[in-house]
C-alpha positions in Angstrom: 240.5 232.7 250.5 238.6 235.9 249.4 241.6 238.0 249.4 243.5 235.6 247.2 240.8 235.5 244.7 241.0 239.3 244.6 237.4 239.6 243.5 234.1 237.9 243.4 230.6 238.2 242.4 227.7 238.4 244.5 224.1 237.2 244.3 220.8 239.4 245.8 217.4 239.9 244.9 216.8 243.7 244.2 214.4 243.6 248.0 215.3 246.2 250.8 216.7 243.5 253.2 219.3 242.2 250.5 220.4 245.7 249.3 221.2 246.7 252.5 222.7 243.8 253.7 225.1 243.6 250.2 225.7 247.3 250.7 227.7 246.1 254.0 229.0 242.7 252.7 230.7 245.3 248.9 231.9 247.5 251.7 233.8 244.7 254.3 235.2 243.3 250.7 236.5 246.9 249.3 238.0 247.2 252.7 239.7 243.8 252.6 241.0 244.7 248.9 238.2 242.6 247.4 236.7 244.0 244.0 232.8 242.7 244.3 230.5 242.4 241.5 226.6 241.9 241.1 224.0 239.3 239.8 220.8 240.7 240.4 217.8 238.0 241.0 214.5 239.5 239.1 214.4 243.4 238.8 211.4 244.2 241.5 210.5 246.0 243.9 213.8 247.7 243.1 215.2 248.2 239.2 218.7 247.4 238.7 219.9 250.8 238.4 218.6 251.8 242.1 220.0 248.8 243.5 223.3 249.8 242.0 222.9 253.4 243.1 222.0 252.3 246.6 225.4 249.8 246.8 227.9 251.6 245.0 231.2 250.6 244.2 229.7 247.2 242.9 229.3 246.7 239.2 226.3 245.2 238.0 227.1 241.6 235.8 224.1 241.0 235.2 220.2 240.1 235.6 218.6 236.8 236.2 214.6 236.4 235.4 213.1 235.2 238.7 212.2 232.0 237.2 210.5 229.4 239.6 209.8 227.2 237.2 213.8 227.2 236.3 214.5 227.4 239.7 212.7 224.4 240.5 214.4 222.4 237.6 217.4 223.3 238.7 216.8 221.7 242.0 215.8 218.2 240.1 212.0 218.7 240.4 211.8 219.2 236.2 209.2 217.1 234.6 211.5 216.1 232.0 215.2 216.8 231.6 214.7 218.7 228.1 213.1 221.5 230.6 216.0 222.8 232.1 217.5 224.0 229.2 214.6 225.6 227.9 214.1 227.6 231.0 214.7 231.7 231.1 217.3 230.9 233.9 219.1 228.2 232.4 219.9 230.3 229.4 220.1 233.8 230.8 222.6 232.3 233.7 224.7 230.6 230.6 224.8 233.9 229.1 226.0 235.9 232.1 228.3 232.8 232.8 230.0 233.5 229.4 230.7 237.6 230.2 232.0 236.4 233.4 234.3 233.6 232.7 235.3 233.8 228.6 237.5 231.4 228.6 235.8 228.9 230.8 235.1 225.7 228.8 230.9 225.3 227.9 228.8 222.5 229.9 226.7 220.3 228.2 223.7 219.9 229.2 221.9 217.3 230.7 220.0 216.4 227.8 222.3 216.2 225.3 225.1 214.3 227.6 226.5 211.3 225.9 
């Protein structure tokens, strides 16, 4: 299925464990023909550009805040459903959806659905 898609984007937080283990995972793809690309999740211990450095051949898409609060929304544990949309994730992750897929069609979100 990967190889038909030809690419994909991948999701780590910038820690030691998750660099090293998408260093591996952007290197099986590039071997398999696969282009990979990266969402990073918060920007410690390790900025963006050193994770980048570290993986290589992966182009960085974007940042997401690390956002429990957005996080935890997401999962259905908001207090209200006007939350959601307010949250750093919410909107940075509707941003990065727009660079990534253009053309897709918007969502609406929850609170505003008919």
């Amino acid at each position: 299925l990967v190889r038909w898609l030809g690419s994909v984007v991948l999701v780590a937080r910038p820690t030691l464990s998750d660099v090293l283990h998408t260093r591996e995972l952007v290197n099986s793809l590039r071997a398999a023909g696969v282009r990979a690309s990266l969402v990073l999740v918060g920007d410690r211990p390790y900025s963006p550009a050193e994770v980048i450095d570290t993986i290589g051949h992966a182009p960085l898409v974007g940042v997401l805040p690390d956002d429990p609060v957005g996080a935890r929304a997401l999962c259905g544990d908001a207090k209200s459903p006007k939350v959601l949309g307010r949250t750093r994730l919410v909107r940075t992750a509707a941003a990065l959806a727009v660079r990534i897929a253009p053309g897709a069609p918007a969502a609406v979100p929850p609170a505003q659905a008919p």
